[in-house]
VEXROTI-635850 format. One record per residue (C-alpha): x, y, z. Coordinates in steps of 0.001 Angstrom, whole numbers, padded with zeros to 6 digits, always signed. Layout:
XYZ;...
This chain:
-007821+031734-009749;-007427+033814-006566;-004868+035988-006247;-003036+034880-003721;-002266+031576-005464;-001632+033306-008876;+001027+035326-006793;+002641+033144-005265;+005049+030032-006615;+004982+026593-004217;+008471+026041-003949;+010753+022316-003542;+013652+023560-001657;+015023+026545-003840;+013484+025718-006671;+009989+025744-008031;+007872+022746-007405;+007734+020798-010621;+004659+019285-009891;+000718+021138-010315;+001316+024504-008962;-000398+026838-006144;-003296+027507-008591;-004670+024005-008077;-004849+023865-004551;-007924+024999-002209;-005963+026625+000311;-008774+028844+000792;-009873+026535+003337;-006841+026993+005513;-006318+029708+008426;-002394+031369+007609;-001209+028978+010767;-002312+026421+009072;-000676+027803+005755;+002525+027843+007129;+002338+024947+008865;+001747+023068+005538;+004884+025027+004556;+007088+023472+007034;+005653+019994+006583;+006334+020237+002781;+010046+020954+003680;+010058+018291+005581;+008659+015757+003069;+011284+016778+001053;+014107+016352+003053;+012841+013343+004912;+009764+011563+004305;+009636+011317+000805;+013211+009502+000833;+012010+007276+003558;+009161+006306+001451;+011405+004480-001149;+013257+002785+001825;+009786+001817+003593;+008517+000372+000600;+011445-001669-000585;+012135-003241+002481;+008831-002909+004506;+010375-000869+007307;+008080+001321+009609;+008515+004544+009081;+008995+005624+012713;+012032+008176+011426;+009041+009448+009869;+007246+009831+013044;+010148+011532+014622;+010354+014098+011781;+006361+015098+012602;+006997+015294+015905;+009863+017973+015487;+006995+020250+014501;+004296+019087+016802;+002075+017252+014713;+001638+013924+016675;-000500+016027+019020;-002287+018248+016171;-005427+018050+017603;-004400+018241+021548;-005545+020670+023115;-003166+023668+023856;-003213+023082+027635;-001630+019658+027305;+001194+021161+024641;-000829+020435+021984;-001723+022483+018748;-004894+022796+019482;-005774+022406+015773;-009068+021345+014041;-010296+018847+012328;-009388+020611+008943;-005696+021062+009610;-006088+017167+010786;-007242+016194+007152;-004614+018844+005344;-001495+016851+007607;-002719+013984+006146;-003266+015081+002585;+000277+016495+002864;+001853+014026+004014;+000280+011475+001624;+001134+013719-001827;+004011+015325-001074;+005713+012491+001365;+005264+008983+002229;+001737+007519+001851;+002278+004405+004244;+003176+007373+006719;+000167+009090+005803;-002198+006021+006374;-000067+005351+010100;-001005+008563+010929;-004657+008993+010621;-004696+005652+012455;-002304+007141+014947;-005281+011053+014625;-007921+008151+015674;-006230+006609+018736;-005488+010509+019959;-009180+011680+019024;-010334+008596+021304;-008269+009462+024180;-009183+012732+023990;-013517+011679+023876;-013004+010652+027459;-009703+012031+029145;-011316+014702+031134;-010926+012781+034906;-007965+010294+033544;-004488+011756+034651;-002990+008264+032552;-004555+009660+029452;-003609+013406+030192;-000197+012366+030795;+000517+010302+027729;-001240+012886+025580;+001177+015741+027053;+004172+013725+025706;+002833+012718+022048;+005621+014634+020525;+008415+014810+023234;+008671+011224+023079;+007124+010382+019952;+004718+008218+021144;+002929+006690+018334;-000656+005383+018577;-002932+003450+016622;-006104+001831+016432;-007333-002053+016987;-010612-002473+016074;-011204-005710+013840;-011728-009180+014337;-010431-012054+013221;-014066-014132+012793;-015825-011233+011034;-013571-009832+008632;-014000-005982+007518;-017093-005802+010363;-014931-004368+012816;-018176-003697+015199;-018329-007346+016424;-015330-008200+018207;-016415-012157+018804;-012777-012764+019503;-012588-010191+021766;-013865-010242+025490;-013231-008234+028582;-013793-008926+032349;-014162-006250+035668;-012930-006989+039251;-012574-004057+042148;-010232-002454+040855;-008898-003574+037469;-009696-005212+033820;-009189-008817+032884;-008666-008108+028747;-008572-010695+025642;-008319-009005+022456;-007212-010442+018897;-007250-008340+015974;-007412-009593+012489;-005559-006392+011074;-003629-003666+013307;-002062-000709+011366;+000975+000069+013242;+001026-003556+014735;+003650-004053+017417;+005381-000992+016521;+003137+001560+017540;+003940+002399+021608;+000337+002510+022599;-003267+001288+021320;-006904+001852+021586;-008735-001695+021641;-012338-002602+021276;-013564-006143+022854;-017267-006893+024709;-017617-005012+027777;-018037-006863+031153;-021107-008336+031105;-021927-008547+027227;-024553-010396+027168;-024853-011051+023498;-025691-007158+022285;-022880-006059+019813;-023731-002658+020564;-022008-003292+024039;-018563-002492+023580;-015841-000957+025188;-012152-000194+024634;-009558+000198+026451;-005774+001707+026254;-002665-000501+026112;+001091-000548+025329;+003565-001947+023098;+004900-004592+025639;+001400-005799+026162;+001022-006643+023043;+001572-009671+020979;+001717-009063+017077;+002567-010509+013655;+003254-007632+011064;+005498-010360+009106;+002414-011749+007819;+002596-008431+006333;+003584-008909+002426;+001347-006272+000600;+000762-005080-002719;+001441-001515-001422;+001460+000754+001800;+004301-001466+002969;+005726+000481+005466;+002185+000257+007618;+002738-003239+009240;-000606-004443+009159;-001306-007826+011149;-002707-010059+013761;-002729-008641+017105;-003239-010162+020676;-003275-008710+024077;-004086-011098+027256;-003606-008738+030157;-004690-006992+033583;-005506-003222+032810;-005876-000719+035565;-009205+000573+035682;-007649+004351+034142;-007093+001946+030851;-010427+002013+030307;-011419+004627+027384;-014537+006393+028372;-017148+003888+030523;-018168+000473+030258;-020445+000110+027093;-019526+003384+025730;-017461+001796+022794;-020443+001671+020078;-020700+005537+020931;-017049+006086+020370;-017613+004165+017238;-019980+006573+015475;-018687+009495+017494;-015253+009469+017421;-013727+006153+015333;-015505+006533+011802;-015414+010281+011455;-012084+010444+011906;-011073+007771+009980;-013449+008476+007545;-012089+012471+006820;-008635+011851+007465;-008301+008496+004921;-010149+010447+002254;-007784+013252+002643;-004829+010744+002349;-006392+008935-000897;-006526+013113-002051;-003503+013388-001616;-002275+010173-003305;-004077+011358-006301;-002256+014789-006281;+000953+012958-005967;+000715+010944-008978;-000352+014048-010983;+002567+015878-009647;+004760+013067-010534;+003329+012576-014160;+003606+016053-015041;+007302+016154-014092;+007627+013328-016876;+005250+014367-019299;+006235+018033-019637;+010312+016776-019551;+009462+013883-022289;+010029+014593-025769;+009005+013046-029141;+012054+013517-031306;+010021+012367-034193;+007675+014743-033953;+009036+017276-031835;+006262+017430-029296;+006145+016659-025524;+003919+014069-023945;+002043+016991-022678;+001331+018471-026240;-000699+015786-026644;-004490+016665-026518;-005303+013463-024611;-002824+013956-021818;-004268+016935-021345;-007579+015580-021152;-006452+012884-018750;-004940+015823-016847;-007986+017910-016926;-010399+015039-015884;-008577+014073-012803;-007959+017583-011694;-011608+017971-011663;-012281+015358-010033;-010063+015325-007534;-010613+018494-006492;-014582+017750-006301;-013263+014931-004208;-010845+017320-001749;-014133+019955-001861;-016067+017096+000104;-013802+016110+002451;-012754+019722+003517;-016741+020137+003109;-016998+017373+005700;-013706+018691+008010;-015222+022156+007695;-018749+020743+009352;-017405+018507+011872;-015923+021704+013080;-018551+023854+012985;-020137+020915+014860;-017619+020923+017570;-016414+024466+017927;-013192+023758+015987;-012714+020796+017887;-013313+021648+021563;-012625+018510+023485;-013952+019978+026499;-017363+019702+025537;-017404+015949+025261;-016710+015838+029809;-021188+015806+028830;-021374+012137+028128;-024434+012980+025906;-022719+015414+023612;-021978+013778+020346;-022198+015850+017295;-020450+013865+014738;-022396+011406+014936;-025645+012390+012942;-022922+013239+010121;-021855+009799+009790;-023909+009266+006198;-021715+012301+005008;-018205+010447+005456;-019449+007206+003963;-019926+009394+000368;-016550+011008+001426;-014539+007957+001691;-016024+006428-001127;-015875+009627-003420;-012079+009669-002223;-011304+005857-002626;-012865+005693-005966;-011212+008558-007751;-007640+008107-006672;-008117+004023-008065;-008701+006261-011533;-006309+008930-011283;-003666+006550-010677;-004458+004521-013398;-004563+007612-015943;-001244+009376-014596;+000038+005639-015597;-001234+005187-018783;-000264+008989-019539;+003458+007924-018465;+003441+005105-020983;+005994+002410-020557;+007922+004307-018132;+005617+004569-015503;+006244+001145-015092;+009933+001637-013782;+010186+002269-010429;+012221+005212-011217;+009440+006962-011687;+007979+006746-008450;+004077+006209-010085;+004262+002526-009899;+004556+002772-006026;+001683+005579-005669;-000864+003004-007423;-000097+000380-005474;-000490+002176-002353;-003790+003500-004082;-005375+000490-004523;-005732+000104-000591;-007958+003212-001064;-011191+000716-002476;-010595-002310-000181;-009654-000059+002955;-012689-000515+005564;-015558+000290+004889;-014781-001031+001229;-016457+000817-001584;-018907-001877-001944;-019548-001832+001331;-020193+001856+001706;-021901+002379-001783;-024414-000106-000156;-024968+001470+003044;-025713+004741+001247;-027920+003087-001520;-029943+001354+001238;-030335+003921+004036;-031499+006384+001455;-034123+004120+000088;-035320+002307+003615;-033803+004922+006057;-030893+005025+008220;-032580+002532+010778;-032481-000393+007934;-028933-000740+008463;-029434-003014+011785;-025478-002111+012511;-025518-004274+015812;-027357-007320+014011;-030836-007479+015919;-033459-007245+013605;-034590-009949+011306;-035426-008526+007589;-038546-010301+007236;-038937-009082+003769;-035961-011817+002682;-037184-013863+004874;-040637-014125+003475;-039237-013659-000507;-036483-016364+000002;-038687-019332+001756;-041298-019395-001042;-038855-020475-002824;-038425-023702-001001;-040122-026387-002145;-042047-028713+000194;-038823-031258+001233;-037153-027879+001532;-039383-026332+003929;-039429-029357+005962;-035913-029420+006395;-035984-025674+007078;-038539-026039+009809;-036773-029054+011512;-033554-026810+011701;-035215-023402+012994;-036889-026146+016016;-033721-027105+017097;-032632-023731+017045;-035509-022630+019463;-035362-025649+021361;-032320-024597+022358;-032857-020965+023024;-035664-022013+025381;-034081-025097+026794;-033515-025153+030921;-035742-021626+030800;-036879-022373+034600;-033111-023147+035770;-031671-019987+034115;-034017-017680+035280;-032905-019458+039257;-029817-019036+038306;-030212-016012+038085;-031905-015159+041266;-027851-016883+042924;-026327-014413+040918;-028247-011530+042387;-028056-012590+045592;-024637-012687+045484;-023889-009848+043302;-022694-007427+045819;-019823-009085+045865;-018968-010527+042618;-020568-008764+040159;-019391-009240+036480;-018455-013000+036808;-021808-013898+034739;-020634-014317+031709;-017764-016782+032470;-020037-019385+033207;-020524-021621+030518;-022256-024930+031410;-025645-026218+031149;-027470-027359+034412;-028259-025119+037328;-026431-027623+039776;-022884-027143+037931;-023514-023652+037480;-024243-022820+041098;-021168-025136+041477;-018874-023219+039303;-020401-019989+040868;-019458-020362+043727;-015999-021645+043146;-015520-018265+041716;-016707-016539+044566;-014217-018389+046776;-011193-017770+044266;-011724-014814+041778;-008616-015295+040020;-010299-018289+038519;-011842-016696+036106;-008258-014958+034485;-005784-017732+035386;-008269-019960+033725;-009064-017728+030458;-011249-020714+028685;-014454-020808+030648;-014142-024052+031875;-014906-025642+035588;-011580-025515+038368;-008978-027398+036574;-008737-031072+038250;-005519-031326+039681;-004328-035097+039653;-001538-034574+042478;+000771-037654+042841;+000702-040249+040392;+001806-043904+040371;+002927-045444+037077;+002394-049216+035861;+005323-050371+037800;+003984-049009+041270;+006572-046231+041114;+004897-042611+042888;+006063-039490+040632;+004301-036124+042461;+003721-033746+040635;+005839-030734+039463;+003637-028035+038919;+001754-026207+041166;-002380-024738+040144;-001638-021853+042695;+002191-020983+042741;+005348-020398+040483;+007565-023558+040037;+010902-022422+038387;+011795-024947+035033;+015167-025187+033302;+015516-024895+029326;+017037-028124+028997;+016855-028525+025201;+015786-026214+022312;+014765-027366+018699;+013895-025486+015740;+010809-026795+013655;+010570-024762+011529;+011308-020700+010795;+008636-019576+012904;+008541-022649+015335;+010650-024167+018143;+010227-026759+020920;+011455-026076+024093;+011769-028887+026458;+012256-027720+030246;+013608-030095+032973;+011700-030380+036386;+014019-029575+039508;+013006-033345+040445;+013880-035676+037650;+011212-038253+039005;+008321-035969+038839;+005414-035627+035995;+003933-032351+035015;+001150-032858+037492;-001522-031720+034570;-004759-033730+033142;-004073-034683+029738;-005170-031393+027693;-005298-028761+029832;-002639-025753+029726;+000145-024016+031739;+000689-020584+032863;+004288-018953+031688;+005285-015749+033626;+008010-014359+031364;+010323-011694+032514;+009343-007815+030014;+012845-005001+029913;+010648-002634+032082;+010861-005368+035141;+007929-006590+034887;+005979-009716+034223;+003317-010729+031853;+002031-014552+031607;+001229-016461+028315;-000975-019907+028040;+000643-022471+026737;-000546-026203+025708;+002150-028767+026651;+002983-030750+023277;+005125-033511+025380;+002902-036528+026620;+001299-035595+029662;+002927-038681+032057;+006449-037753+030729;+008804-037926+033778;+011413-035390+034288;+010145-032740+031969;+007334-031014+029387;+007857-029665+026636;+006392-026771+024979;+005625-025860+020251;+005970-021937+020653;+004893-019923+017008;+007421-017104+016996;+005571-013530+016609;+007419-010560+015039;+006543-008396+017181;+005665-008875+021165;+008619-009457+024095;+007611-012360+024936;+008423-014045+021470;+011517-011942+021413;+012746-013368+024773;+011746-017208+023868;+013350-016446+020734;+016951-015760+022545;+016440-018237+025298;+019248-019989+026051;+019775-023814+027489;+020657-023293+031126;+017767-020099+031367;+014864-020705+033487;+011158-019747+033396;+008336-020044+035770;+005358-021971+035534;+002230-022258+036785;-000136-025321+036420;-002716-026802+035532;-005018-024339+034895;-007683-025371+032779;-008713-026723+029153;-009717-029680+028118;-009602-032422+030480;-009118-035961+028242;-009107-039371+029974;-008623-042964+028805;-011637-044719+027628;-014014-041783+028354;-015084-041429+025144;-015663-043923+021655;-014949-041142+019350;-012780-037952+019593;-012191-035641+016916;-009022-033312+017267;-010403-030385+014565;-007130-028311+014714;-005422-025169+012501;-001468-023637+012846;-000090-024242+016078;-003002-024737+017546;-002316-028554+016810;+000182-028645+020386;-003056-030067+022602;-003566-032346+020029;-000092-033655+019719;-000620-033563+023583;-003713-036317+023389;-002405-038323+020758;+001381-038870+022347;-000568-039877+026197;-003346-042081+024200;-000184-043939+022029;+001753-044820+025297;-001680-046409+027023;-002118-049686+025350;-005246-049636+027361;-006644-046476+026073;-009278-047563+022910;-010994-044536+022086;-010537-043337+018309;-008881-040251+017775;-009343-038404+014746;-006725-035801+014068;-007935-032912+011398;-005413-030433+010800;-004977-027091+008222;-001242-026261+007945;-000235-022935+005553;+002829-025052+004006;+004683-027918+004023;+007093-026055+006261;+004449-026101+009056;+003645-029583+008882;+005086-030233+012416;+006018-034221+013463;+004973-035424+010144;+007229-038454+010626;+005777-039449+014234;+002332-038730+013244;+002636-040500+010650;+003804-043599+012714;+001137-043042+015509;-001527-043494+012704;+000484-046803+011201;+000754-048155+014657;-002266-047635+016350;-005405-048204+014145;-007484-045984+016591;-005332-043046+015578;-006505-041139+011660;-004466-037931+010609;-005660-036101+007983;-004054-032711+007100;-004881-029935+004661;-002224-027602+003037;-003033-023893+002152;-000240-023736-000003;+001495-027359-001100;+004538-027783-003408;+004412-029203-006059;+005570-032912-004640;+002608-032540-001967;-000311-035374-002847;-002900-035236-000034;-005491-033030+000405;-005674-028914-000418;-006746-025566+000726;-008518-024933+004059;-010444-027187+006400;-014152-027411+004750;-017595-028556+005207;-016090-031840+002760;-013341-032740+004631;-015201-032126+007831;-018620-034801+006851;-015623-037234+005282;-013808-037985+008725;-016522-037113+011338;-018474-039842+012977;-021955-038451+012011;-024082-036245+013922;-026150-039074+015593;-023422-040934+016904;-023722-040599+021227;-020531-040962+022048;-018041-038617+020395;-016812-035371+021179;-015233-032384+018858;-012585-030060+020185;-011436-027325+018102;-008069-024964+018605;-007038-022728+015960;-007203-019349+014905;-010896-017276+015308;-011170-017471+011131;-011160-021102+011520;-013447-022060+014502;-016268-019736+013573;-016066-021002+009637;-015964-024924+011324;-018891-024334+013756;-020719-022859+010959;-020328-026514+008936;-020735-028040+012326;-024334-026497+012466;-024998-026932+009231;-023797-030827+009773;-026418-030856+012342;-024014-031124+015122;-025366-029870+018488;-023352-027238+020460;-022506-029340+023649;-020906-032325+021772;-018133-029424+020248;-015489-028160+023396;-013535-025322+021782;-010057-024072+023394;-009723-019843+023429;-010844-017321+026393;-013991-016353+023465;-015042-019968+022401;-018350-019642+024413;-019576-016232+022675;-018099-018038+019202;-020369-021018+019399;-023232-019089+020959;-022909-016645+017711;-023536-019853+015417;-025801-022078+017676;-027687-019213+019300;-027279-017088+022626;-028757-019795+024913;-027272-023101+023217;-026120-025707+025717;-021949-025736+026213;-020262-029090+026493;-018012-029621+030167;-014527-029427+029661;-013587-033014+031338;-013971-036208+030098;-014304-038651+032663;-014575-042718+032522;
């Protein structure tokens, strides 16, 4: 042991720490700053964050107080440079906060912070010529500003690299942004966020991404979803930001977000969650020896720690734990010899980026770190006995917040596979922006197929590249408009969505000649029709209410709760005669009102039948966190709002169609209810409606009693609903919506005249489209509601599959 540690006694307040001393720590690693900064954030685990840990985890609060405490010593800017009132530290003081944090304090705040290290290190990649990012990260710590990263996707799970649900759009002089996240550390509690969608012009490569930098009141997030085995104080959940950025939001350049990725994301992450899964494992040691060396046997007069196999357990997770810390300081110590001790300056070259060849070396980090705190936790429990159990203790809480450590992305089987195959095949086998086919399982799997098999094989890869090759000739013109007008429009590409080169020169142009279009109507469709006046059955005129280009002020005239995370609002036109002036299907633009002053706007599918005189009425799904939930939450009746419409969706009309099949999840069911309410008041209307719906609970079955009537009065009208999670009483169908339930109720493939429209969350579309193909379905009978839909079917059907038109007409 050196002697420096055998000198020296780690102390808890005034007394001795009464967990594993000084002699089992590598602080050999650490400059004497650093030393003594470790010293003060020790202290301050003990008088704060360790406390708040209990508190966090009991009641899953976010440990901002926790936040506040770091800041006192400067550690939300650890890594800014000096210049902006930063500490200028390295990457190894990053990973020893963490570590510190995670034993000694709170390990949710641990786990919020290296999220928060990321969103800082990404700011700082490209802040060089951006006074907005300078200026935020010059006030990290005066105003404990908490940041965090939003990198994952909804439709692809732990592959945070594909954003699908993500997209991004460029005008003159600002961003048009769409971003859902599956799972946001930090979510809606965090005060600013680094985001990852498709750049501008995407094009179909994965590898072109981009991110961007918003704030807390742009964002719209769920962390009450958020009901974890441990970490509960992180307030993990679905996020969503629809909003205009200023062109100093973007992070680095357009297409620069794969590079940021490998550069700046996953070595960060990678060191600094490795360092907190150390630390975990440290923790429960220290706690377990403050039991086992108090405990005594009366019996046999012995201590738990007499025993020879708690010392064993003791000496095998010491040893491996500290192999485990000796990589990741390994890994801190060569990203800084890489970087000059982290000199941000450097990175003003766009084509320095020295992490990234390093990138195998964190993988075997994290999973080195991830795997051994799963054990240690587990033995410091079993060496416990019976009382580890209690929460007392304070072990039970340390492996439940380890077992994050495996799952955590990359998961262990995930990274234990990367490693195994890159080292076998090389690092270019891993195909991380999905490009290249493996022939090799290609090859191996087919000749496996028997003859019927291969048939039916071959039939399905022909349809595939009929459709990649279809209209080849009118694309390529197409393109040649583009070009010729690209001077002055030149990232509106990819918002065009139909099939023909007529409508898309159509749709072109209407873009050129109004490029809000594009934003105001987020879903890719054509220029909303906009019906004007309308005359009813009785040769009355009702004009319309709304307006597709300005603000028409509604009053709340009536507000109902649904259910505990539901509520219709019903607003009253200023003209009692007048009809919503929208095609049945299509949606309305809120502008709601934020605390700073300002406005943000929300989409919003009417759920009142579209000829309803006098008012419209809106389902709205209550998020946790976001102001605009938080203000329809405390609306009053009397309050007004402003809204803007039509503008855009699906466009439905009577007797346009024999077959339409409403393929719905959550609250994306409002259109639906929409369809089915105008199609049950037109005795005229015949076309069969098929409603397919996946609720979580009972509780979310919304209107059961009146869609239950619509389908006993009107035998064109079939609801079928799946519960996640039915009581007990509960006799129709179960689980989620599935390629069964899908074949059961559908017309059939070959059937001409039916159309599918899907609105739901990303995890549902993308797993129905997949049945969909694999029902043979073709991509322009399916019209799918969300500002992402086209890049979601193009991912299933391929990049040039045909899109459906968003109107129905007679």
């Amino acid at each position: 042991m050196s002697e420096a540690n055998a000198n020296s006694v780690k102390m808890w307040g005034k007394e001795p720490f009464w967990g594993l001393t000084n002699d089992w720590d590598q602080q050999f690693h650490l400059t004497e700053s650093q030393k003594k900064l470790q010293a003060q954030l020790i202290e301050l685990c003990r008088v704060t964050l360790k406390n708040n840990a209990v508190v966090s985890d009991e009641q899953y609060i976010y440990p901002r107080k926790n936040f506040e405490a770091l800041a006192s010593i400067g550690l939300l800017s650890v890594i800014v440079p000096k210049e902006l009132g930063g500490l200028g530290e390295n990457h190894m003081c990053a990973a020893m906060v963490v570590e510190t944090i995670a034993r000694y304090g709170c390990a949710s705040t641990a786990m919020c912070y290296t999220m928060h290290i990321g969103a800082v290190a990404c700011l700082l990649y490209r802040y060089h010529n951006n006074p907005k990012a300078k200026d935020l990260l010059s006030r990290l710590d005066k105003d404990v500003l908490i940041g965090t990263l939003s990198f994952s996707d909804p439709a692809t799970g732990g592959h945070f690299w594909f954003p699908m649900s993500s997209k991004a759009w460029q005008l003159d002089d600002e961003f048009l942004m769409m971003k859902a996240a599956s799972w946001t550390t930090s979510a809606g509690y965090a005060d600013w966020y680094i985001l990852q969608t498709t750049s501008p012009g995407f094009g179909g490569n994965f590898a072109n991404l981009s991110c961007f930098l918003a704030f807390k009141d742009e964002v719209r997030a769920n962390s009450k979803e958020w009901s974890a085995l441990g970490l509960r104080g992180n307030q993990s959940g679905p996020m969503y930001v629809e909003e205009r950025l200023s062109k100093d939001r973007l992070v680095g350049g357009v297409g620069e977000g794969a590079s940021c990725n490998d550069e700046i994301v996953d070595p960060f992450f990678l060191m600094c969650s490795s360092a907190c899964w150390n630390g975990l494992s440290f923790g429960a040691m220290d706690l377990a020896k403050r039991h086992v060396t108090q405990k005594r046997h009366a019996d046999v007069g012995l201590r738990v720690c007499d025993y020879p196999t708690i010392q064993d357990y003791f000496g095998d997770c010491i040893c491996d734990t500290n192999a485990s810390r000796a990589v990741t300081w390994q890994l801190a110590k060569r990203f800084d010899d890489l970087t000059n001790n982290c000199d941000w300056s450097k990175h003003a070259d766009f084509a320095y980026t020295p992490r990234t060849g390093s990138l195998h070396w964190g993988w075997q980090t994290k999973y080195t770190a991830a795997k051994n705190c799963c054990y240690v936790v587990d033995k410091m429990l079993h060496a416990c006995g019976g009382a580890a159990y209690k929460t007392d203790l304070g072990i039970e809480r340390y492996l439940r917040d380890a077992k994050a450590a495996w799952v955590m992305g990359p998961s262990n089987e995930v990274v234990r596979q990367f490693i195994g195959k890159t080292s076998l095949l090389g690092m270019n086998c891993l195909d991380y922006w999905d490009q290249r086919a493996n022939t090799r399982v290609l090859h191996t799997e087919t000749k496996k197929l028997d003859r019927e098999g291969k048939i039916a094989l071959a039939k399905k890869l022909m349809r595939e590249a009929e459709s990649m090759g279809e209209n080849a000739d009118e694309h390529e013109a197409f393109q040649k408009h583009i070009l010729e007008n690209n001077e002055k429009h030149p990232n509106f590409l990819t918002t065009i969505s139909h099939t023909t080169l007529q409508e898309k020169k159509k749709q072109y142009d209407l873009v050129l000649e109004n490029p809000d279009t594009c934003f105001i109507n987020p879903f890719n469709t054509a220029a909303p029709v906009c019906p004007g006046a309308w005359v009813d059955k009785n040769g009355q005129s009702h004009n319309a209410a709304l307006n597709p280009n300005t603000y028409s002020t509604l009053t709340l005239s009536q507000k109902t709760s649904l259910a505990e995370d539901f509520a219709c609002y019903r607003f009253s036109f200023p003209n009692s005669n007048d009809y919503s002036g929208c095609v049945t299907g299509q949606y309305v633009r809120v502008r709601v009102p934020l605390k700073n002053g300002k406005f943000t706007t929300r989409y919003f599918s009417p759920a009142s039948d579209n000829f309803a005189i006098g008012h419209l009425e809106l389902v709205v799904r209550f998020e946790s966190e976001g102001e605009v939930s938080n203000f329809l939450r405390n609306m009053e009746v009397g309050q007004t709002l402003d809204f803007q419409g039509n503008v855009g969706g699906f466009e439905y009309h009577p007797n346009s169609i024999d077959n339409l099949v409403l393929i719905t999840s959550g609250g994306g069911v409002t259109p639906a209810l929409q369809i089915l309410r105008t199609l049950a008041n037109d005795p005229t209307d015949k076309t069969k409606v098929t409603l397919l719906w996946s609720v979580e609970n009972e509780q979310d079955y919304l209107y059961r009693e009146e869609l239950d009537e619509l389908a006993k009065k009107h035998a064109n009208i079939d609801v079928q609903v799946t519960i996640k999670d039915p009581s007990g009483s509960w006799t129709g169908r179960e689980g989620y919506l599935d390629g069964d339930m899908l074949a059961a109720f559908l017309p059939g493939k070959d059937v001409e005249s039916q159309k599918l429209v899907l609105c739901g969350g990303p995890a549902m579309t993308i797993t129905v489209l997949q049945h969909l193909f694999e029902l043979g379905y073709s991509s322009n009978s399916i019209f799918m509601y969300g500002a992402t839909a086209d890049e979601q079917i193009k991912s299933v059907f391929g990049r040039n599959a045909p899109l459906t038109l968003p109107t129905l007409k007679p």
